[in-house]
C-alpha positions in Angstrom: 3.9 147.7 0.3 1.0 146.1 2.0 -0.7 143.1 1.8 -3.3 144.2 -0.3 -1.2 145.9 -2.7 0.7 142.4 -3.9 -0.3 140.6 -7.4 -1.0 137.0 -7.6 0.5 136.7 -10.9 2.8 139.1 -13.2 2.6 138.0 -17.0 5.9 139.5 -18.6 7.5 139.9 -22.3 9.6 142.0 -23.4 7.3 144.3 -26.1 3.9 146.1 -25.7 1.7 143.9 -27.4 3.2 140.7 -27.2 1.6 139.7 -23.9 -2.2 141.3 -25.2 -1.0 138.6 -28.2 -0.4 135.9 -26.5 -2.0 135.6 -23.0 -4.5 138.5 -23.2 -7.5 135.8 -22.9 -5.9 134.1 -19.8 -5.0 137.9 -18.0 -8.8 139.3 -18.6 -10.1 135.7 -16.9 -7.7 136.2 -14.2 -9.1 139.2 -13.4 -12.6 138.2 -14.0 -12.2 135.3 -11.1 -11.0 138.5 -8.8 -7.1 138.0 -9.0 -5.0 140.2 -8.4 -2.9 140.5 -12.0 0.1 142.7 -13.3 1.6 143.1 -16.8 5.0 143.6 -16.8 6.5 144.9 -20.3 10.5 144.6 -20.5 11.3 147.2 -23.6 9.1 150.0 -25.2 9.0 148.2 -28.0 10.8 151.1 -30.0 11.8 152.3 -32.8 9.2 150.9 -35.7 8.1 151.9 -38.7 4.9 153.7 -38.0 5.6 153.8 -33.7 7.2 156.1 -31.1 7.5 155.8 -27.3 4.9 157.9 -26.4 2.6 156.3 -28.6 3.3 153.0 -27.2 3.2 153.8 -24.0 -0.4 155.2 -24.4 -1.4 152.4 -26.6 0.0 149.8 -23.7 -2.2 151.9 -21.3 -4.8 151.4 -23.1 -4.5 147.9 -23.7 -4.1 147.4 -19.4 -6.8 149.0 -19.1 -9.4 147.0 -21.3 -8.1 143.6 -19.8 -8.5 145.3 -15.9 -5.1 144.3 -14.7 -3.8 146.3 -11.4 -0.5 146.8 -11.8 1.0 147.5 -15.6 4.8 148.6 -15.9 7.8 149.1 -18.5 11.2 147.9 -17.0 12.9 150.4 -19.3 15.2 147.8 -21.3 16.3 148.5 -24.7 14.4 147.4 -27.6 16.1 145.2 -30.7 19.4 144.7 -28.4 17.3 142.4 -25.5 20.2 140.5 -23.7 20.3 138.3 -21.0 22.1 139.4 -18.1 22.9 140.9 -14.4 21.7 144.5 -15.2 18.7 143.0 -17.0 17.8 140.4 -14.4 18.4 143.2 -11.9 16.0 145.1 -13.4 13.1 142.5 -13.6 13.5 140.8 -10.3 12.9 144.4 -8.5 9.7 145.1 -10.0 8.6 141.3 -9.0 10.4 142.1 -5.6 8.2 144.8 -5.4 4.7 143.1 -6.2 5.5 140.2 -4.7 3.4 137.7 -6.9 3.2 134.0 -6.6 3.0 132.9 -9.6 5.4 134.4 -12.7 4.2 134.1 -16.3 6.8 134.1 -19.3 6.7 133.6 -23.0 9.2 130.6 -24.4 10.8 129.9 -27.7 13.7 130.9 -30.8 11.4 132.9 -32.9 14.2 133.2 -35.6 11.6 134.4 -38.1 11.1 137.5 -35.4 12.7 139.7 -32.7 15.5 137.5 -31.0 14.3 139.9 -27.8 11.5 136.8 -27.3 14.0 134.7 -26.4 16.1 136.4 -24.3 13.7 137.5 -22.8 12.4 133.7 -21.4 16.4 133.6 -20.1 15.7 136.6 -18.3 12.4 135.3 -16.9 13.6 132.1 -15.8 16.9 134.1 -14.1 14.7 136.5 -12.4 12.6 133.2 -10.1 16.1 132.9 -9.0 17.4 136.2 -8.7 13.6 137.3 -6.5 14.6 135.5 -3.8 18.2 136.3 -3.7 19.3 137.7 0.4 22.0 140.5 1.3 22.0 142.0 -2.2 18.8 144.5 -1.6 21.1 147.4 -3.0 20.9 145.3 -6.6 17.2 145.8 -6.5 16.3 148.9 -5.7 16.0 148.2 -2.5 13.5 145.4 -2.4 13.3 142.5 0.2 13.7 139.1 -1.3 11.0 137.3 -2.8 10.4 133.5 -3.3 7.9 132.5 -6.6 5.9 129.5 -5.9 5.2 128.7 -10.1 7.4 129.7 -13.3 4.6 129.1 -16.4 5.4 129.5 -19.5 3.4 130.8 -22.8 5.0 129.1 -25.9 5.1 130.4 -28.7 3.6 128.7 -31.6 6.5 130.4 -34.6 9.3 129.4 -32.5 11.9 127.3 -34.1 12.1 124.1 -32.5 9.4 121.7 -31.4 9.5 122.3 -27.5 8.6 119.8 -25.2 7.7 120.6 -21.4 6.8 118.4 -18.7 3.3 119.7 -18.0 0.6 121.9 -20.1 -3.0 122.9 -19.3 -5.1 124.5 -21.3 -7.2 128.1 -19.8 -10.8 128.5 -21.6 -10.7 132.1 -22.5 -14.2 131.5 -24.5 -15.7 134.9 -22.5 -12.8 137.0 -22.6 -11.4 136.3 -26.3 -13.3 139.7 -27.6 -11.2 141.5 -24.5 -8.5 140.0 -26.0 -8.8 141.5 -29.6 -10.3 144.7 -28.1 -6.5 144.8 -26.2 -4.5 144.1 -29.1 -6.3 146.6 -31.3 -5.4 149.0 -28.8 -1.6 149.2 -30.6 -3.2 150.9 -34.1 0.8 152.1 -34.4 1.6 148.0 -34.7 -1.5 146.9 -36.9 -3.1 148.9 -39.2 -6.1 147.6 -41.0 -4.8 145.0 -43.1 -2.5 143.7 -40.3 -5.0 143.8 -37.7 -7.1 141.9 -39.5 -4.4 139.5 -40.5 -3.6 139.0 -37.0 -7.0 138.7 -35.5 -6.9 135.7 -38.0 -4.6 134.2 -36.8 -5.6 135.1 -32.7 -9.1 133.6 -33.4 -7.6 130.5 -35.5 -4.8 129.7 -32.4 -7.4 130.0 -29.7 -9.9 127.4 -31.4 -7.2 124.6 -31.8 -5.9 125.1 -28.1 -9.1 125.4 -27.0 -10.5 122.6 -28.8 -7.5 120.3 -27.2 -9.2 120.9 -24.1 -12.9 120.7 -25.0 -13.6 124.9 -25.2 -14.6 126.9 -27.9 -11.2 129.4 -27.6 -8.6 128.6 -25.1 -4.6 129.9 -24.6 -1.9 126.7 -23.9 1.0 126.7 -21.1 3.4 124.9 -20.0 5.6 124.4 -17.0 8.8 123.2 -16.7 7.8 119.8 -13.5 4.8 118.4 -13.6 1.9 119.5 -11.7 1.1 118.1 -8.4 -2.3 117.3 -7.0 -4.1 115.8 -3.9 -6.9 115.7 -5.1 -6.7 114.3 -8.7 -10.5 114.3 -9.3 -10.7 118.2 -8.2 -8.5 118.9 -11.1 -10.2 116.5 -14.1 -12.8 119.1 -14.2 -16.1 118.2 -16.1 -15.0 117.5 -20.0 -16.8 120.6 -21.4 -18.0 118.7 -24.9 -21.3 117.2 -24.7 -21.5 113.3 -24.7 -23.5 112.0 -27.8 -25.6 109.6 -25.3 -26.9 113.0 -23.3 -30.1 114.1 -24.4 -29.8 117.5 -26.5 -29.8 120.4 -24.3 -33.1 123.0 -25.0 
């Protein structure tokens, strides 16, 4: 693989959709700013109710395409029976081997109401920064040449089960990418239908104003990392806070 064919950043979860859910804003803005960004889905999400695989597959397709990443894959795990383990972080770390990406972007957090795949799927992650840069063991990942990720960030989810505390969080304003967002997610009609969508686009739209809002932006997707983030220049990263002041005159 050449230099120009490497990602900057690989978002990955374990079912299409739950990334367009969760970090859909933040991928589209990525891609806006002219990163280079991958999408990385661990399961096909099947069986469901209404689904099948080659549904989903075009539906995740679909969904890549309308946030612009360049690189979107399925690992080929199996769905409902997610696990934590060699042959899974096997499996991940080669296609991260492959694209090479600097930063890796996971979900976090016990969603006991929901698939117990979210979870694992976070061990997995956070096994796979390790298992990338792992020497004399190419043969374990298809062949791939070890890898060293500068950042692990995670996307936590809001249902899990415990309060989660992390040393570090910022705030992305996804304010001109939220309609990408929703177009991404509607992509998976075999998911939502009608009533659902609109259920969840409730509650897309409700998450992104109170995250945003924490920041100062009208819609805006929460992470967190697991150190603090570092700066020499502390003043390049307090950015200008985006809420007017009430002692500015109006803008016309």
């Amino acid at each position: 693989m050449s230099a120009s064919d490497r990602l900057d950043i690989v978002f990955t979860a374990p079912h299409p959709d739950d990334l367009e859910i969760s970090c859909g804003g933040t991928i589209a803005k990525l891609v806006k700013l002219g990163y280079r960004v991958g999408m990385v889905h661990m399961t096909n999400g099947e069986p469901t109710p209404l689904g099948d695989p080659e549904t989903r597959i075009r539906e995740m397709n679909a969904a890549a395409e309308i946030l612009g990443v360049q690189a979107c894959e399925m690992v080929g795990l199996t769905n409902r029976v997610l696990m934590d383990g060699p042959e899974a972080r096997f499996a991940l770390a080669s296609v991260i081997r492959k694209y090479r990406p600097r930063v890796l972007v996971g979900i976090a957090g016990r969603t006991v109401a929901a698939s117990p795949d979210h979870y694992q799927s976070q061990l997995i992650t956070e096994a796979t920064r390790f298992y990338s840069q792992l020497t004399k063991w190419n043969d374990r990942f298809s062949d791939t040449e070890p890898h060293a990720i500068e950042h692990l960030i995670y996307r936590p989810l809001i249902r899990a089960a415990e309060l989660q505390h992390f040393p570090a969080q910022f705030v992305v304003d996804v304010t001109d990418t939220m309609e990408q967002k929703i177009a991404a997610v509607a992509c998976y009609r075999s998911q939502f239908p009608p009533v659902r969508f609109e259920q969840l686009r409730h509650y897309i739209v409700s998450l992104a104003g109170y995250e945003g809002g924490l920041s100062g932006y009208h819609f805006g997707e929460l992470y967190v990392l697991p150190r603090p983030i570092g700066t020499r220049d502390p003043l390049q990263l307090l950015e200008k806070w985006p809420v007017p002041s009430p002692i500015e005159p109006p803008r016309l």
